[in-house]
KEMILO-97924 format. One record per residue: z, y, x of N, C-alpha, C, O in turn; residue in three letters; residue number from 1. Coordinates in nm, 4 decimals. Layout:
BEGIN
<r><n_pz>Z</n_pz><n_py>Y</n_py><n_px>X</n_px><ca_pz>Z</ca_pz><ca_py>Y</ca_py><ca_px>X</ca_px><c_pz>Z</c_pz><c_py>Y</c_py><c_px>X</c_px><o_pz>Z</o_pz><o_py>Y</o_py><o_px>X</o_px><semar>ALA</semar><vogu>NUM</vogu></r>
...
***
This chain:
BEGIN
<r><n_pz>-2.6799</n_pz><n_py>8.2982</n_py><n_px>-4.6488</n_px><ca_pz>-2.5781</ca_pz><ca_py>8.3661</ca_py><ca_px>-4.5691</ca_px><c_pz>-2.5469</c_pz><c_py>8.2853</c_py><c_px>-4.4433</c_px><o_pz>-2.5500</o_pz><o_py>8.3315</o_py><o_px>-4.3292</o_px><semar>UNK</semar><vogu>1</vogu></r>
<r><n_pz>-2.5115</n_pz><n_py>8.1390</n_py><n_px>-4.4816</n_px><ca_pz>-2.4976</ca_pz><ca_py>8.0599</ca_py><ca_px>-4.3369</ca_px><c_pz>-2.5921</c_pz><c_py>8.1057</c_py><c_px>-4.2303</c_px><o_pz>-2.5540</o_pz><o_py>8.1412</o_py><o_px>-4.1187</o_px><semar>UNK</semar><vogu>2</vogu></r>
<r><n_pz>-2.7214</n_pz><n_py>8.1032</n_py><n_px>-4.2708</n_px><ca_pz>-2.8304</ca_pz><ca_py>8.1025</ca_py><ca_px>-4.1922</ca_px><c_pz>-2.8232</c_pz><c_py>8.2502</c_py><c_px>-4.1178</c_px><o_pz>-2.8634</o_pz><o_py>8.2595</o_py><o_px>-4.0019</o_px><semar>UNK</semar><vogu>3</vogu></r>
<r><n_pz>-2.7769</n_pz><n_py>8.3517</n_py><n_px>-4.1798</n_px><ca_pz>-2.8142</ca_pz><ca_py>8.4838</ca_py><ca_px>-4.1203</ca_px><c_pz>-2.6964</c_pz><c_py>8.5470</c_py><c_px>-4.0192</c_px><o_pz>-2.7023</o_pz><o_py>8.6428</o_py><o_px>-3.9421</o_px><semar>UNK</semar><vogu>4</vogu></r>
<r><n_pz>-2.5481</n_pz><n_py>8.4222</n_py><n_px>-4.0618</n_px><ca_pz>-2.4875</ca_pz><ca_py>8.4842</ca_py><ca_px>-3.8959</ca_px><c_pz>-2.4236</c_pz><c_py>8.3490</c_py><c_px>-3.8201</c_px><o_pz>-2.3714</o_pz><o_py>8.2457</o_py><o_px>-3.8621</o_px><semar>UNK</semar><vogu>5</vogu></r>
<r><n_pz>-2.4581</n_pz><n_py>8.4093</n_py><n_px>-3.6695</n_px><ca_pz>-2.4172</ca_pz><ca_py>8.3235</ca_py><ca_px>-3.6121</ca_px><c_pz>-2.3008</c_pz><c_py>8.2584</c_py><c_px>-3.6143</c_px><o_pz>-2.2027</o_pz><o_py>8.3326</o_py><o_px>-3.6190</o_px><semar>UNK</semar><vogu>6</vogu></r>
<r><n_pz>-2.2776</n_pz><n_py>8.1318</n_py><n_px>-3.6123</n_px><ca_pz>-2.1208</ca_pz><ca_py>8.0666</ca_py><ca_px>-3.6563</ca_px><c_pz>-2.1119</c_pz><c_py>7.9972</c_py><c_px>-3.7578</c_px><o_pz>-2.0458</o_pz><o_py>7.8950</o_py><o_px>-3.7757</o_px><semar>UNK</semar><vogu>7</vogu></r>
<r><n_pz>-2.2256</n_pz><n_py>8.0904</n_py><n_px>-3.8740</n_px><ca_pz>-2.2560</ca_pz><ca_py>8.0084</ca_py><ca_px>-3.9874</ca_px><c_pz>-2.1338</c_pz><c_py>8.0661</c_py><c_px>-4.0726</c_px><o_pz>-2.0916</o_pz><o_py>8.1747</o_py><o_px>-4.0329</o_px><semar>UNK</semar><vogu>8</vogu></r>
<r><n_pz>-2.0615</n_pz><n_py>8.0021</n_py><n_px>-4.1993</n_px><ca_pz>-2.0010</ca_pz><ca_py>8.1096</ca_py><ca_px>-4.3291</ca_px><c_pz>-1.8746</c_pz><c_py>8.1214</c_py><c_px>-4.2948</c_px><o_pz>-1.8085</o_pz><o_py>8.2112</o_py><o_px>-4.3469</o_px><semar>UNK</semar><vogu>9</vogu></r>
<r><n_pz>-1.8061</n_pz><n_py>8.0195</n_py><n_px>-4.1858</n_px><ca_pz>-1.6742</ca_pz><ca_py>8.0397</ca_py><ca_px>-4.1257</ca_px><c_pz>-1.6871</c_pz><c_py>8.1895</c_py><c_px>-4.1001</c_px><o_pz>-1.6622</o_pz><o_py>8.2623</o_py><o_px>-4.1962</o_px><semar>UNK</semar><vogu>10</vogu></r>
<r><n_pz>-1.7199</n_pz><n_py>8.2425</n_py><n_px>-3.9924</n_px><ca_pz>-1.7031</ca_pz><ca_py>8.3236</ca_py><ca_px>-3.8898</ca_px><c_pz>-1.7628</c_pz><c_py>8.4341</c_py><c_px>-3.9737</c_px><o_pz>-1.7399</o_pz><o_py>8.5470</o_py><o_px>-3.9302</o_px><semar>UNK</semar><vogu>11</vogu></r>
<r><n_pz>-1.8540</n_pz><n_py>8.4242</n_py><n_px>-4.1148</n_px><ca_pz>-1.8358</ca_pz><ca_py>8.5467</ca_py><ca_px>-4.1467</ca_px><c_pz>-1.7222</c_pz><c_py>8.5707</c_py><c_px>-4.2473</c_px><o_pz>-1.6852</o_pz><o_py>8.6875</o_py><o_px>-4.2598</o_px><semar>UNK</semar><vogu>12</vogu></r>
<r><n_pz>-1.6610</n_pz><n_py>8.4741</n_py><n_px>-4.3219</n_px><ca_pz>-1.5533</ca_pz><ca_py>8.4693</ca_py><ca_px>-4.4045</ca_px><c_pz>-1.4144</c_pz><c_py>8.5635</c_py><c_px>-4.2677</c_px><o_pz>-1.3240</o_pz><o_py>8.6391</o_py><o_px>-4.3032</o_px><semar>UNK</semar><vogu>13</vogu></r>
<r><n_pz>-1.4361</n_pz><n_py>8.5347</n_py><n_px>-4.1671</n_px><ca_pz>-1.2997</ca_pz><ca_py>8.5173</ca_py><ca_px>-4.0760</ca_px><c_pz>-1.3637</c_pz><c_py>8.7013</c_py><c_px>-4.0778</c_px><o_pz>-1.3007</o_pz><o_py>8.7634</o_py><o_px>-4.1635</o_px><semar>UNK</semar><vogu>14</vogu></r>
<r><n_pz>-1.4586</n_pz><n_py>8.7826</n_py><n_px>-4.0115</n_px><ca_pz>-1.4971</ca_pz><ca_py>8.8962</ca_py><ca_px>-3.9632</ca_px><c_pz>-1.4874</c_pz><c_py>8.9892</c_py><c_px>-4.1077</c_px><o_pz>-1.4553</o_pz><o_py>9.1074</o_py><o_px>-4.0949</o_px><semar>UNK</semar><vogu>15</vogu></r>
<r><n_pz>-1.5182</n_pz><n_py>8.9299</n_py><n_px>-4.2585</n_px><ca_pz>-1.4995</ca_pz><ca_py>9.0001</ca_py><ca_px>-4.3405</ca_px><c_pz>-1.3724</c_pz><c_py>9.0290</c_py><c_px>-4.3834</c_px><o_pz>-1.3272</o_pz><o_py>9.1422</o_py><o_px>-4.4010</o_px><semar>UNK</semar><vogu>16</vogu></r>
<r><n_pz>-1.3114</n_pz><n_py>8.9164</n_py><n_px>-4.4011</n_px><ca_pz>-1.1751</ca_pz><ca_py>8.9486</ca_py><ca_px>-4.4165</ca_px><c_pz>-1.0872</c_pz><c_py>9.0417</c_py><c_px>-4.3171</c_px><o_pz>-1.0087</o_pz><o_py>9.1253</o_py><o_px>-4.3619</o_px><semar>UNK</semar><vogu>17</vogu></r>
<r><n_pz>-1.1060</n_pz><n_py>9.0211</n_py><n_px>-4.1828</n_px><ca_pz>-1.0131</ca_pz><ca_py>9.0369</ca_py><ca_px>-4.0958</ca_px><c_pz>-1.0802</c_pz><c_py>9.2796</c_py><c_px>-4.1454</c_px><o_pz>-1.0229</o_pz><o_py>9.3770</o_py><o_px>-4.1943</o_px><semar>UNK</semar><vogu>18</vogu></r>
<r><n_pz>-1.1994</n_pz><n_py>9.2545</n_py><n_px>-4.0969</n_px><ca_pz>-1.2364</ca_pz><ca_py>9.4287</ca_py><ca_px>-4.1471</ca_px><c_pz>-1.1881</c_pz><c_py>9.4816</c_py><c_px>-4.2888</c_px><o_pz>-1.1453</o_pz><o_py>9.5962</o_py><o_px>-4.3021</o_px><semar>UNK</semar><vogu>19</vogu></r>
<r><n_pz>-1.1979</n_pz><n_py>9.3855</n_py><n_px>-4.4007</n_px><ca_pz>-1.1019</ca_pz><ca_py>9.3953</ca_py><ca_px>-4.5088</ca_px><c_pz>-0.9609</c_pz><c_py>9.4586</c_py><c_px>-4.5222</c_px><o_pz>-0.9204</o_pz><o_py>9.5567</o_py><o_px>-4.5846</o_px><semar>UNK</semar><vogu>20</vogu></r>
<r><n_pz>-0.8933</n_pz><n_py>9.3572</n_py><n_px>-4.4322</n_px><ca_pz>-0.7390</ca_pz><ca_py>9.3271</ca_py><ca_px>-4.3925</ca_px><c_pz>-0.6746</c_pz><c_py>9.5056</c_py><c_px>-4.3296</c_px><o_pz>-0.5858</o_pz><o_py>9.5763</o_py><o_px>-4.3771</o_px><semar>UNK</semar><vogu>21</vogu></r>
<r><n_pz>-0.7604</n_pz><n_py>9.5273</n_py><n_px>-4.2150</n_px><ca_pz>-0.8041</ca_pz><ca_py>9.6354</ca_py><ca_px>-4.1185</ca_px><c_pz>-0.7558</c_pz><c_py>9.7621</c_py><c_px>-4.2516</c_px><o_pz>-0.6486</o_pz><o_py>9.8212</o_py><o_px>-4.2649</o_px><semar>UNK</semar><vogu>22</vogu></r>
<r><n_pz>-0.8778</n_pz><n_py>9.7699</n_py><n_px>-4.3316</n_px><ca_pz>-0.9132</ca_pz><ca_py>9.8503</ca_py><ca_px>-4.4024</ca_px><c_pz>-0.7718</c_pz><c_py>9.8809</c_py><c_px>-4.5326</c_px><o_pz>-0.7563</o_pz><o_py>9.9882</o_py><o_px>-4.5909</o_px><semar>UNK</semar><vogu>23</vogu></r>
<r><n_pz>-0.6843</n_pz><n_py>9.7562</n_py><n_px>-4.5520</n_px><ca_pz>-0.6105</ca_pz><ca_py>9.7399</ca_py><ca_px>-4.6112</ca_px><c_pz>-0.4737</c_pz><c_py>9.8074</c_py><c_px>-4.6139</c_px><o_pz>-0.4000</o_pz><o_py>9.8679</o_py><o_px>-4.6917</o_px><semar>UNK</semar><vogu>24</vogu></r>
<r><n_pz>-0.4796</n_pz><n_py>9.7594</n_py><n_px>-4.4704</n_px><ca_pz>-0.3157</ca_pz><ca_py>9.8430</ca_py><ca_px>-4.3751</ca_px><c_pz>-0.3414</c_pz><c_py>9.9804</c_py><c_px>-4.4058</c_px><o_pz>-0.2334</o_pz><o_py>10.0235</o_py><o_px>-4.4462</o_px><semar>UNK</semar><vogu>25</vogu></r>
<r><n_pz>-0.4152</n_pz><n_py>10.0606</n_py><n_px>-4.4082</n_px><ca_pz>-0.4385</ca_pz><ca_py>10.1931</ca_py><ca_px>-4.4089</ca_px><c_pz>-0.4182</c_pz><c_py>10.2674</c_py><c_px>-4.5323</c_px><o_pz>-0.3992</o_pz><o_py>10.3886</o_py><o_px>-4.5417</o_px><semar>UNK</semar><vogu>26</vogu></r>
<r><n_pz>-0.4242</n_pz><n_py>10.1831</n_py><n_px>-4.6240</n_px><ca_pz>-0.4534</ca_pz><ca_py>10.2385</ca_py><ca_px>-4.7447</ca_px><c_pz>-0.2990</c_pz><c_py>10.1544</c_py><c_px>-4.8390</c_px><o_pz>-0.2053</o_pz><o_py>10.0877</o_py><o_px>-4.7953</o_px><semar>UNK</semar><vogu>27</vogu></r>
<r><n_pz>-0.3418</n_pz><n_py>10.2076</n_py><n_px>-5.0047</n_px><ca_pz>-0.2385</ca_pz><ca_py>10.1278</ca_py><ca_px>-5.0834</ca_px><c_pz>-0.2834</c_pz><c_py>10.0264</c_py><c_px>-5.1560</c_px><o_pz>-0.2151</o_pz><o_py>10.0074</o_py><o_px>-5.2566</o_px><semar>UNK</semar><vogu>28</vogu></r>
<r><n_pz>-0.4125</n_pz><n_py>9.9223</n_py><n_px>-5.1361</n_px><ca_pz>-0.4809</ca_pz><ca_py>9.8391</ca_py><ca_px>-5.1663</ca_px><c_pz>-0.4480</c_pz><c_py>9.7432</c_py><c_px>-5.1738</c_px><o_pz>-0.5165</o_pz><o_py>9.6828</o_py><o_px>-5.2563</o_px><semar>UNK</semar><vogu>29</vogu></r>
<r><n_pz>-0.3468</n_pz><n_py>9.6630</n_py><n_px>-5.1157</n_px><ca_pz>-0.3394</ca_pz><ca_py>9.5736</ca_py><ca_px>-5.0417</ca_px><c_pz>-0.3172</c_pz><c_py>9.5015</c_py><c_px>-5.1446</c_px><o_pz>-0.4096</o_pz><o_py>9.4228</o_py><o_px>-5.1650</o_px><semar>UNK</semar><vogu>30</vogu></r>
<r><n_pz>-0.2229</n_pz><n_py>9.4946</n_py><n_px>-5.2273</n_px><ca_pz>-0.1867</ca_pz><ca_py>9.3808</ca_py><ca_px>-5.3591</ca_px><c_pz>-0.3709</c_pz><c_py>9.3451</c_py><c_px>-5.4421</c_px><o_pz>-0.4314</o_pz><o_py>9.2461</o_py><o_px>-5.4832</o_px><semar>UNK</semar><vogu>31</vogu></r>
<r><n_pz>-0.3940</n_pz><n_py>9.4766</n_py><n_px>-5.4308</n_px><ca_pz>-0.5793</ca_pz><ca_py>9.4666</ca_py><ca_px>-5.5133</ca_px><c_pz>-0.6655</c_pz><c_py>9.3895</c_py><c_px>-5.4582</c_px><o_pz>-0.7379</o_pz><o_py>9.3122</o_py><o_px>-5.5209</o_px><semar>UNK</semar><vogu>32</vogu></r>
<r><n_pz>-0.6644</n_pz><n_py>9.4062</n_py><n_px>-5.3206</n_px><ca_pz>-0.7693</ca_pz><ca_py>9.3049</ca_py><ca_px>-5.2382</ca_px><c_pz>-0.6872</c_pz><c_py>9.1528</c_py><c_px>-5.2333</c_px><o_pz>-0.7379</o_pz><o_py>9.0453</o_py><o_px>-5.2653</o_px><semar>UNK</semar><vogu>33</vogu></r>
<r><n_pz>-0.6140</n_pz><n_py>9.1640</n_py><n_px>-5.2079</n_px><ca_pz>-0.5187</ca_pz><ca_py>9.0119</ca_py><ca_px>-5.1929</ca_px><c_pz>-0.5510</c_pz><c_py>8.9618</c_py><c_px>-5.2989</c_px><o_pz>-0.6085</o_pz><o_py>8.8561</o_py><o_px>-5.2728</o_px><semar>UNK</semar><vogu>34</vogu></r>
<r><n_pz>-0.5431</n_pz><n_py>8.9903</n_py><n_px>-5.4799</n_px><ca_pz>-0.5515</ca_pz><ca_py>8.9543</ca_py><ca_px>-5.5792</ca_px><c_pz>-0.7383</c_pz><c_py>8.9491</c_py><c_px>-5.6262</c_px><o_pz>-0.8007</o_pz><o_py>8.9108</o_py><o_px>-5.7252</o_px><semar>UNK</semar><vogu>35</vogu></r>
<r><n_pz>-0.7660</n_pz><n_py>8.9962</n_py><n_px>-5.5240</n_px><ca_pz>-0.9462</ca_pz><ca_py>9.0446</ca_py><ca_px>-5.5959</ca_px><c_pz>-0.9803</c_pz><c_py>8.9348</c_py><c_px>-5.4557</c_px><o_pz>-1.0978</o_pz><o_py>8.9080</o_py><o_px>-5.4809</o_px><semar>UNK</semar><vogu>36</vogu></r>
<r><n_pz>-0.9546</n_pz><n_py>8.8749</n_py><n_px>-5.3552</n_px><ca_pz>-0.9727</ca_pz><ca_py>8.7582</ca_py><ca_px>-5.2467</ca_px><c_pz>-0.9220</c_pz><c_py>8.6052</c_py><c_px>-5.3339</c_px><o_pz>-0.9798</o_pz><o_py>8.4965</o_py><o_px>-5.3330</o_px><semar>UNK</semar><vogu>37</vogu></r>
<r><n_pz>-0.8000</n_pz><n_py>8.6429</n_py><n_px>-5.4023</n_px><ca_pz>-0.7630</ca_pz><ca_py>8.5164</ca_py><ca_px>-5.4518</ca_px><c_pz>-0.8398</c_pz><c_py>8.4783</c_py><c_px>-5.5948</c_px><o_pz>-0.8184</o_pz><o_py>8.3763</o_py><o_px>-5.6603</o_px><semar>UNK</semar><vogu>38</vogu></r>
<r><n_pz>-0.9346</n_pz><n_py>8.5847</n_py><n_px>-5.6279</n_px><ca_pz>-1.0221</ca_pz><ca_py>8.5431</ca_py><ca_px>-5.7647</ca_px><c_pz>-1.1628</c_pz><c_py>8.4895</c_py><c_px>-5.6594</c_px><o_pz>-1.2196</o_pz><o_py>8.3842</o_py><o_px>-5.6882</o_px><semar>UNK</semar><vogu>39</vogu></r>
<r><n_pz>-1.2057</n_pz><n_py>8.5668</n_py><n_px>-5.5475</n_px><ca_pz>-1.3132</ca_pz><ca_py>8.5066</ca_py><ca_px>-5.4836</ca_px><c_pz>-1.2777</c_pz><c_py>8.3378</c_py><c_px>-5.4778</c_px><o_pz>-1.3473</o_pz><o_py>8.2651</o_py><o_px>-5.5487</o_px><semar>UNK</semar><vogu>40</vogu></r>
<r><n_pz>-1.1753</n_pz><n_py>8.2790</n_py><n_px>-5.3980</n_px><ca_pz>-1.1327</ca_pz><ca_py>8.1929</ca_py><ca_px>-5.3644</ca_px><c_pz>-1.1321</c_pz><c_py>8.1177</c_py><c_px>-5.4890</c_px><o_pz>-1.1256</o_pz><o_py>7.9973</o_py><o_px>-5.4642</o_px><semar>UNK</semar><vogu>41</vogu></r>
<r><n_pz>-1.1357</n_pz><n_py>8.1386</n_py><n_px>-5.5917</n_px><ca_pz>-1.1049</ca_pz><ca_py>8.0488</ca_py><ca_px>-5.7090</ca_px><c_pz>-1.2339</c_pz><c_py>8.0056</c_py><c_px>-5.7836</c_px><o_pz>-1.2530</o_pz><o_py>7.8990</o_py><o_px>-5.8422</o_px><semar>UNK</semar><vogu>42</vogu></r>
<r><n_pz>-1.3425</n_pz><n_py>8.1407</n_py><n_px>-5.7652</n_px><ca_pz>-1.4309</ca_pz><ca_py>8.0882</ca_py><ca_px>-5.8075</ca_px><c_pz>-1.4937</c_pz><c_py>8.0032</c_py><c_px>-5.7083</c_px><o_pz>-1.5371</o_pz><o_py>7.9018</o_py><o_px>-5.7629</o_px><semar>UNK</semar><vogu>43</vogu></r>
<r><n_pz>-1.5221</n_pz><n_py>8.0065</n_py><n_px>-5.5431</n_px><ca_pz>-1.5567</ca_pz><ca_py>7.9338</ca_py><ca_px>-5.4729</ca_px><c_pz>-1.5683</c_pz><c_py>7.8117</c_py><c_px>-5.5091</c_px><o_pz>-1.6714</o_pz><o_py>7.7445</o_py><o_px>-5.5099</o_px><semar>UNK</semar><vogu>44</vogu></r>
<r><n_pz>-1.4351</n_pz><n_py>7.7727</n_py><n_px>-5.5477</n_px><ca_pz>-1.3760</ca_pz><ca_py>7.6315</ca_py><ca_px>-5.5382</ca_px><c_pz>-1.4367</c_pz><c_py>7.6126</c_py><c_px>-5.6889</c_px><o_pz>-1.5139</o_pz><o_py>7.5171</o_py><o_px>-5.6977</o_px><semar>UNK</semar><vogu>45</vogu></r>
<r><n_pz>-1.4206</n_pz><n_py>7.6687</n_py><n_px>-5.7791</n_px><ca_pz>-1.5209</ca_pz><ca_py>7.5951</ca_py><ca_px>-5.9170</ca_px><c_pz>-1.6391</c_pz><c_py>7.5887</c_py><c_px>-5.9219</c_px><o_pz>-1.7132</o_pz><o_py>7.5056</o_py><o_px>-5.9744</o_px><semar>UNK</semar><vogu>46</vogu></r>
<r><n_pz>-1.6637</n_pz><n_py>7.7016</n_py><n_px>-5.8516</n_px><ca_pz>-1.8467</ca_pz><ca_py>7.6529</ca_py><ca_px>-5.8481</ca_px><c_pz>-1.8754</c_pz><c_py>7.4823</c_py><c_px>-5.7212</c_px><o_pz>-1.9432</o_pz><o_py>7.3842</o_py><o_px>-5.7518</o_px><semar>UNK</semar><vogu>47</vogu></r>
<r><n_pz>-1.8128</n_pz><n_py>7.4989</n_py><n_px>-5.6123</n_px><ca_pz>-1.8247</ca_pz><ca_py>7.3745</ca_py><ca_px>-5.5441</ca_px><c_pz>-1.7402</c_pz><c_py>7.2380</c_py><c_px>-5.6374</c_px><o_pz>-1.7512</o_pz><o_py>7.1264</o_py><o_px>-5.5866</o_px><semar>UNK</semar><vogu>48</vogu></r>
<r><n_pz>-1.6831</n_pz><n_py>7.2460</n_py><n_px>-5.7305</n_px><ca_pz>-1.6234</ca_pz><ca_py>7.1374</ca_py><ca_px>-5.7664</ca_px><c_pz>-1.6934</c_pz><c_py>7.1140</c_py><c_px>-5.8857</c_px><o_pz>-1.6665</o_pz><o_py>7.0157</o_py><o_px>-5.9547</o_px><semar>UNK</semar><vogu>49</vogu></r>
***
């Protein structure tokens, strides 16, 4: 994934979320994705630790 966008995994973490976020306001999702981002985030961090 680094390799395939420019910026590398920052800038696609920042463009997914932010179209996420976008997609969020619109709808009644928002507690689901917030809570389904904070399980991404958790496994991140156990698989790197």
């Amino acid at each position: 994934m680094r390799d395939l966008v420019p910026g590398g995994y920052l800038l696609a973490h920042i463009v997914f979320w932010t179209v996420v976020s976008l997609v969020a306001v619109g709808t009644n999702a928002v507690a689901i994705i917030l809570s389904f981002g904070l399980g991404i985030l958790a496994l991140e961090s156990l698989k790197k630790g």
